[in-house]
C-alpha positions in Angstrom: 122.0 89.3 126.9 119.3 86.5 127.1 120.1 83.1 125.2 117.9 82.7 122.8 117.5 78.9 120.8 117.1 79.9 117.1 115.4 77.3 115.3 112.6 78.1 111.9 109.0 76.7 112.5 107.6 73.8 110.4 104.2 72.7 110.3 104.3 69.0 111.2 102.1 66.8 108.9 100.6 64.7 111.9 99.4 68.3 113.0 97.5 68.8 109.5 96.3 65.6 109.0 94.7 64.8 112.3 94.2 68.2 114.5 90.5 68.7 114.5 90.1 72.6 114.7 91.9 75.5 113.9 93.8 77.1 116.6 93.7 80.8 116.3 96.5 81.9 119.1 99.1 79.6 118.3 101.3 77.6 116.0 101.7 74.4 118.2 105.0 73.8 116.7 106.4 77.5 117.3 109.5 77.9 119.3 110.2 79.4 122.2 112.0 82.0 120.5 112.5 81.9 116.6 114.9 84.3 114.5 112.8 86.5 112.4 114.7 86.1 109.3 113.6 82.4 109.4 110.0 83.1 110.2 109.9 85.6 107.3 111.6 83.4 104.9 109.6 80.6 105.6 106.4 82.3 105.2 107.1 84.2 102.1 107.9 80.3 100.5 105.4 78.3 102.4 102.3 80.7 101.7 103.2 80.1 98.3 103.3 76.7 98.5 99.9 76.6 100.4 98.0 78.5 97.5 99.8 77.6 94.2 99.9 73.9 94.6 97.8 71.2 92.4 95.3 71.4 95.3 94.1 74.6 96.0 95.1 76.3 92.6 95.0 73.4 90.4 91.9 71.5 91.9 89.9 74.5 92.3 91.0 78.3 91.3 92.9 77.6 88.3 89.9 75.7 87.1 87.8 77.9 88.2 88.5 80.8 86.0 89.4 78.4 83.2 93.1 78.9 82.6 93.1 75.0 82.8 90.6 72.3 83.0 91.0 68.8 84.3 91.5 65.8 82.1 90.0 63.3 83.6 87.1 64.6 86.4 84.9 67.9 85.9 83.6 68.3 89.0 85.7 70.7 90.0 86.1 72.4 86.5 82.2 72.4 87.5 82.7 74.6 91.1 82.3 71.5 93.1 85.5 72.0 95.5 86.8 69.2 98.0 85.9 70.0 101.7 89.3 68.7 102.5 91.2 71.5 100.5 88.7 74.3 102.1 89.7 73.4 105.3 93.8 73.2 104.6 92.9 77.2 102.6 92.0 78.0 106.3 94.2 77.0 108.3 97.0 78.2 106.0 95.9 81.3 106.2 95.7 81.5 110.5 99.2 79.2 110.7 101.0 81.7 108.3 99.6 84.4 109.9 100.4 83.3 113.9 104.0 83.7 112.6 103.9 86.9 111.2 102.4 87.9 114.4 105.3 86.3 116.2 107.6 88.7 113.9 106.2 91.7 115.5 106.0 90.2 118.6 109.5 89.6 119.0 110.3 93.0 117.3 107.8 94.8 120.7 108.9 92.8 123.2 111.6 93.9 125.9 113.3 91.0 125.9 113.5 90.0 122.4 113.8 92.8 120.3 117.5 94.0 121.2 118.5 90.8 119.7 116.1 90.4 116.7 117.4 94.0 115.7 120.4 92.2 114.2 118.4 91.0 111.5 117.0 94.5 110.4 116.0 97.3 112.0 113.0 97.1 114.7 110.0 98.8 112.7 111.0 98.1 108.9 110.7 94.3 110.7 107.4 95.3 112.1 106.7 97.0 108.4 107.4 94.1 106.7 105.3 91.5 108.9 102.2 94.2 108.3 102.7 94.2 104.8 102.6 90.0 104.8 100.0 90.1 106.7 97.6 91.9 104.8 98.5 89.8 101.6 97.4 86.6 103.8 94.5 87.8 105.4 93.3 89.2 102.3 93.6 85.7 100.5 91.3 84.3 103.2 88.5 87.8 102.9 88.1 87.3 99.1 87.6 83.5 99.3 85.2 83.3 102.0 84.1 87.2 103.1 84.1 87.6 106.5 86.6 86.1 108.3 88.4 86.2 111.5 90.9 88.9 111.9 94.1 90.6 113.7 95.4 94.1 113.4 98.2 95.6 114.7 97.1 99.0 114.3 93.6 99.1 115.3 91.6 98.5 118.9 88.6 97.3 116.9 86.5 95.2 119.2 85.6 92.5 116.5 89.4 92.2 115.3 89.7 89.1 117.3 91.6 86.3 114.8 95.2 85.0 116.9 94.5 86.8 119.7 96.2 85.7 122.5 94.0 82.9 124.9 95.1 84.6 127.9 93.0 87.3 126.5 89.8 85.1 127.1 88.7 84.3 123.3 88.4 81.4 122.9 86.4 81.5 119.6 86.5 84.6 117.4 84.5 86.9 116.1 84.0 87.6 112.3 84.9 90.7 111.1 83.2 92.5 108.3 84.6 93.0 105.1 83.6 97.0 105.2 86.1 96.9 108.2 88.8 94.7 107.6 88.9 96.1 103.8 89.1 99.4 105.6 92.1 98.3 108.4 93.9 96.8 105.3 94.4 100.3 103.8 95.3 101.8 106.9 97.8 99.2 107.9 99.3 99.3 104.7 99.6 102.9 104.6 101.4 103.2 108.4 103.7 100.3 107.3 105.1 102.1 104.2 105.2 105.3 106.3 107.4 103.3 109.2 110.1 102.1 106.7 113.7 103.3 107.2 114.8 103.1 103.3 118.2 104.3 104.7 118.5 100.4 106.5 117.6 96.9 105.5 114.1 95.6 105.9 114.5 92.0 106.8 116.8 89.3 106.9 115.7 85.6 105.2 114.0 88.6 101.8 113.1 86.2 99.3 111.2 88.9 97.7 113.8 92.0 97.8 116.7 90.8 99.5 115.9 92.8 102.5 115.2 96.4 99.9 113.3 98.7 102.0 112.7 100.5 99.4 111.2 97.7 97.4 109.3 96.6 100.0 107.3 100.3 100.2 106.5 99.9 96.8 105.3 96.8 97.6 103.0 98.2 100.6 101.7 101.5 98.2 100.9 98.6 95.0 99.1 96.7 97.4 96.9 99.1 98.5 96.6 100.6 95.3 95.4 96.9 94.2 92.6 97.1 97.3 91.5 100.4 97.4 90.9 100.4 93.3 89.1 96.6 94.1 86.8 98.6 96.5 85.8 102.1 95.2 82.6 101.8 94.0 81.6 101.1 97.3 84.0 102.5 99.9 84.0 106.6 99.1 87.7 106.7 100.9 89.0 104.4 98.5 89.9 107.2 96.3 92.3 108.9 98.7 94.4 105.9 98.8 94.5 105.5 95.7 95.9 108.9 95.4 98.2 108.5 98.5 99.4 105.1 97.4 100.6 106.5 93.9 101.8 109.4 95.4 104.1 107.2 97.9 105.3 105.2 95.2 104.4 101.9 93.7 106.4 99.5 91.7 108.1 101.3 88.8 109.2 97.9 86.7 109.6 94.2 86.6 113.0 94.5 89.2 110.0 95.5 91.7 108.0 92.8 91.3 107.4 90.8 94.5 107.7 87.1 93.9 109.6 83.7 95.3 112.1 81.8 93.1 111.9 78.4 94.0 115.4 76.0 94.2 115.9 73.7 90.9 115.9 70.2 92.7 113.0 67.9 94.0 113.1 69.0 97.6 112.4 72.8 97.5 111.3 73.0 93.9 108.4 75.0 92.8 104.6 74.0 93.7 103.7 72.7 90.1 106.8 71.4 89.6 106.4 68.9 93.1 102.6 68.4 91.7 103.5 67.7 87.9 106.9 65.9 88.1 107.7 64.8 91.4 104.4 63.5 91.9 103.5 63.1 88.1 100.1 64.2 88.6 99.0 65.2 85.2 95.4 66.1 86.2 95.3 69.1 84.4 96.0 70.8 81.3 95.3 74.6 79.7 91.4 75.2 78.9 90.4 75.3 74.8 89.1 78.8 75.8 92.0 80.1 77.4 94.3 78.7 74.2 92.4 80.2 71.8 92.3 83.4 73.6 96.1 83.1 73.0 95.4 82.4 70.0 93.2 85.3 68.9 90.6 83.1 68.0 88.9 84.3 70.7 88.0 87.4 72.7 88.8 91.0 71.5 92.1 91.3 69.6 92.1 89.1 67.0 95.7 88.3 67.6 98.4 85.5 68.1 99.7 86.4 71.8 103.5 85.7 71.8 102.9 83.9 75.3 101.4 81.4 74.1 104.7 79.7 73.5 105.4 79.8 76.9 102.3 79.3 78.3 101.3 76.2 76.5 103.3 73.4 75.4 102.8 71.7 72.0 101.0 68.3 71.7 102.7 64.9 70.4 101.1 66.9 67.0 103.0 70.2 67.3 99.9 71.8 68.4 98.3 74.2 70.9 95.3 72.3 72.2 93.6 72.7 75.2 90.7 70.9 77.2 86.9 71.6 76.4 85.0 73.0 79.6 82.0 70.1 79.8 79.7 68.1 82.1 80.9 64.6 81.1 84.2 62.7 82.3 83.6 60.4 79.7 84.5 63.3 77.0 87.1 64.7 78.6 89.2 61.2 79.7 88.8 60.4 75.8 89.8 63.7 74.8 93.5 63.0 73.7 94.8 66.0 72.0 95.4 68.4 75.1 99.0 70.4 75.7 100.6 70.9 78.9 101.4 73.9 80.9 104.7 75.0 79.5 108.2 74.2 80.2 108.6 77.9 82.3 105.3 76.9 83.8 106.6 73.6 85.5 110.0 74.5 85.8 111.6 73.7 89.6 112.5 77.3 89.8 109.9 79.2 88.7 109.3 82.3 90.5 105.7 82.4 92.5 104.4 86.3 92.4 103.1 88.1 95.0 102.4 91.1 92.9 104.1 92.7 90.1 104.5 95.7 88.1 102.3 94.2 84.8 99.5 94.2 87.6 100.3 97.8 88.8 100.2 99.6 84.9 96.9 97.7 84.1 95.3 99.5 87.3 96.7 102.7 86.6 95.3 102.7 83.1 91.9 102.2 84.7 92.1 105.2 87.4 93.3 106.9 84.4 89.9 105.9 82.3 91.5 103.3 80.6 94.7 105.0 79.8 96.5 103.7 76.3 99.9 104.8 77.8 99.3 102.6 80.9 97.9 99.7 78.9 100.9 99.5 77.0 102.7 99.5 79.5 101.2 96.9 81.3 101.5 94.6 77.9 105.0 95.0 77.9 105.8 94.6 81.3 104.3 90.9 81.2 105.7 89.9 78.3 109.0 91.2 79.2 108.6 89.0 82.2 108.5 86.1 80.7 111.6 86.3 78.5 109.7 87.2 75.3 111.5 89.0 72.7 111.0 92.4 72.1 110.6 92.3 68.2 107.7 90.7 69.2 106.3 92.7 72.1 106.8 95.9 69.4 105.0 93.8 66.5 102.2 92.9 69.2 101.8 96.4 71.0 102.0 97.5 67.1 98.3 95.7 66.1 96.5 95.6 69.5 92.8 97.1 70.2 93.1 100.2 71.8 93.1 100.8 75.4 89.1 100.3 76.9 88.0 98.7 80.2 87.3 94.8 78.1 90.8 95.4 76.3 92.6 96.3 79.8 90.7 93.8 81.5 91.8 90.7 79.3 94.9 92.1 79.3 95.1 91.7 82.7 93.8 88.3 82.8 96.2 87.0 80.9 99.1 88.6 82.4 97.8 87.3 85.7 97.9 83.8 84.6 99.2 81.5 87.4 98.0 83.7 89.7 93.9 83.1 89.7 92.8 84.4 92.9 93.7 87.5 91.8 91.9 87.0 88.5 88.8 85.8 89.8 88.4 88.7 92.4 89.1 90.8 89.0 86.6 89.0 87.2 83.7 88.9 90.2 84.5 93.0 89.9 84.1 93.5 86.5 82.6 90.9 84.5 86.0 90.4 82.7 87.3 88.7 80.7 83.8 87.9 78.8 86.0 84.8 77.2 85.1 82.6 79.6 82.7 79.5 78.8 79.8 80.8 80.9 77.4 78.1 82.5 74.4 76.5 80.7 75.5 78.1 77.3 76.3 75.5 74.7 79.8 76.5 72.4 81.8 75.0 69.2 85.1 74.0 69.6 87.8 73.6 66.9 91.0 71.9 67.3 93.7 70.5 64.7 94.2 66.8 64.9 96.9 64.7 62.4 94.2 64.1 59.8 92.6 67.9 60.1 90.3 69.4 62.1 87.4 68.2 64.3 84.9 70.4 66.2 82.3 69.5 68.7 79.4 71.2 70.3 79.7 70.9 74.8 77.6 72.5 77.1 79.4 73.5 80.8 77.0 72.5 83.5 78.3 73.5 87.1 77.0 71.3 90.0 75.4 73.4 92.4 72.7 75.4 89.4 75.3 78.3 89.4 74.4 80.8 86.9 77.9 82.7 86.9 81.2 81.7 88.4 80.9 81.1 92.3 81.1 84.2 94.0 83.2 82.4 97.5 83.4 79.6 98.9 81.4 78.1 101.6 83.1 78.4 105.3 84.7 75.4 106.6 82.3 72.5 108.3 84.9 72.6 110.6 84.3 75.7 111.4 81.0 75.4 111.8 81.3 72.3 114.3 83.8 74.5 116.7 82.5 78.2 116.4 78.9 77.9 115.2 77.5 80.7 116.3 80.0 83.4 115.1 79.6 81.3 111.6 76.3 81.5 111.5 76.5 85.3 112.9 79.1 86.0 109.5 76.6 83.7 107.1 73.9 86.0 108.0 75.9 89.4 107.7 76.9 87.9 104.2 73.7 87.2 103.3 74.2 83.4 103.2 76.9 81.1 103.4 76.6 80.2 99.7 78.7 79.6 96.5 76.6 82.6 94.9 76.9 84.9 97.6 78.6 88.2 96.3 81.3 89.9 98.0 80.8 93.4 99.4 82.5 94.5 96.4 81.4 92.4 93.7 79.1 92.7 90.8 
């Protein structure tokens, strides 16, 4: 049997900080041969770490569709994102996904894969690096459109993204979204269909501890998530749909696919490194989002039981959160604002993938807005998060019956913490209709120790945005080191703009 030197990949920071391009074939610092379980098990945290960090999701998407605002700086409550955390989105994406790649790699390969079989089974390894690998590139497709792209199942031409150099691309083309939205079904679907649910997936889980079984519900929720993001424009959406339900999707909250972070400083959890570590205290919840909680707000008329744990009282005993508004001035003399709560910025708090809350709130809508489903999807979130369930009954008890604003908030606030998700929801829908939209000027109330004070503000986005940004610009990096398959991909989107709307989007 060949010797093989185990060792799990790290990205170096000098690599980060002073490499001028992305690299599309390789990880630099990837070994000559690595053990799968560690590649898997470093993905499924750092990916995590890459998107849910005070950067990217604090500095722009949790801002973005309000669940917080910053306290000191609006420019980026305003859409105006740093060029410096577009890039690092990017190159997440193509560094996590050379070592997925590598994971089926060593699974095909002659000389590997008898000895990467000892950490799970050939194909549920291949499975389970498909499934990843979806969830990554799909990050990258609904923040910028097209994008570079690798399949393992398909011979399509423009599927170029870590190919290998001795292939002779040097710089990729961009895939469409019609086709890589397309591949992403299929891929999902042959993974889930490959699993051996009689063996273990994977070695180095952090999502299932190796479950097969877990893990094709996993695949089937996934694609039920994209296919039901895509049907009104992609006829064969329906059919997976259909086939992902009928293959089985997550069935409750031991399902749910997420990474539980360590309770120390060293491998705590992303806010945790960004709020206490660091004490960066940039950002707090949004006064629309807490008074959604609050039932001041939005359709139900109802004090949400997360709130609580969502929101942490002020040095009043109150739930306050940050106007939405043009001026720094305002908001650095604002002084009321809670933090995110204690669960929130705990070290180990658990970073989801997807979970079943999400799964019930879709099957409500392919259902037309299902009450069953909705209630479901209710309980399932709060459940989650440790609420008790006298007061899950007493809310379920008094909500608005199931229709697609009711589901649709619903969902928004049971995705909180996870806003990519919510803002591909809302650029679908239009939901929830709670946000402070741009150019519209709103009252704000908030208790203070001698009573109440409100104030008028006005949210004016840099840029003359009209709605929230529909993607982000590409990289100028990218556009330095493969201009003419950028400006090839602006052109297919119809510009490489902030407004520019998805394939999908409304």
């Amino acid at each position: 049997m060949k010797t093989l030197k185990y060792y799990i990949t790290v990205f170096l920071v000098g690599v980060l900080l002073f490499s001028c391009e992305v690299d599309y074939f390789s990880d630099p610092n990837s070994p000559e041969v690595a053990p799968t379980y560690g590649i898997m098990n470093r993905v499924q945290k750092q990916f995590m770490n890459d998107t849910r960090d005070v950067w990217f999701s604090g500095r722009q998407m949790l801002l973005w569709v309000q669940y917080w605002n910053q306290v000191n700086y609006t420019e980026e409550d305003r859409f105006q994102y740093r060029e410096t955390v577009n890039k690092a989105a990017w190159d997440d994406i193509y560094y996590n996904a050379q070592d997925l790649i590598d994971i089926i790699q060593l699974n095909t390969d002659e000389e590997t894969k008898g000895d990467m079989a000892q950490f799970g089974p050939n194909e549920n390894q291949i499975s389970a690096a498909r499934i990843m690998l979806v969830f990554v590139y799909l990050h990258g497709l609904e923040l910028w459109g097209d994008i570079p792209y690798y399949s393992y199942g398909s011979d399509n031409a423009s599927f170029q993204a870590n190919s290998l150099k001795t292939e002779g691309v040097d710089m990729p083309a961009y895939a469409t979204q019609e086709d890589i939205y397309a591949d992403m079904l299929n891929e999902l679907d042959q993974a889930q269909q490959n699993i051996d649910t009689s063996s273990k997936m994977i070695d180095g889980d952090n999502f299932f501890g190796g479950d097969a079984t877990q893990w094709k519900k996993f695949a089937n929720s996934l694609r039920l998530r994209i296919a039901n993001r895509i049907k009104d424009v992609y006829p064969a959406a329906q059919g997976h749909i259909d086939g992902a339900i009928s293959a089985g999707v997550m069935e409750s909250n031991a399902d749910n696919a997420g990474v539980t972070f360590e309770a120390n400083a060293v491998n705590g959890a992303p806010m945790y490194q960004g709020f206490v570590v660091e004490a960066r205290k940039d950002f707090a919840p949004s006064g629309q989002f807490v008074e959604l909680l609050q039932g001041k707000r939005g359709p139900f008329g109802l004090e949400d039981p997360r709130l609580d744990i969502y929101v942490d009282d002020n040095s009043n005993g109150d739930k306050v959160g940050v106007p939405l508004t043009q001026s720094n001035d305002v908001v650095a003399a604002f002084e009321w604002e809670s933090q995110p709560g204690a669960a929130i910025l705990a070290p180990d708090y658990t970073e989801y993938y997807m979970e079943y809350a999400e799964v019930c709130f879709i099957l409500s809508e392919v259902n037309d807005w299902d009450q069953d489903w909705y209630e479901k999807g209710v309980r399932a979130s709060m459940e989650k998060w440790g609420v008790a369930s006298a007061d899950i009954d007493a809310y379920i008890d008094n909500l608005p019956a199931a229709s697609e604003e009711n589901v649709m908030t619903q969902k928004y606030i049971a995705l909180y913490m996870q806003p990519m998700e919510a803002w591909s929801e809302y650029r679908r829908t239009g939901y929830p209709n709670t946000l402070v939209r741009p150019n519209e000027p709103y009252d704000y109330t908030w208790p203070t120790a001698d009573g109440e004070m409100t104030e008028t503000y006005e949210f004016i986005p840099i840029g003359g945005l009209t709605d929230l940004p529909g993607r982000n610009k590409y990289p100028l990096n990218e556009g330095s080191i493969n201009e003419a398959n950028v400006k090839a991909a602006a052109s297919s989107i119809g510009g490489d703009s902030q407004e520019t709307k998805l394939w999908w989007a409304n």
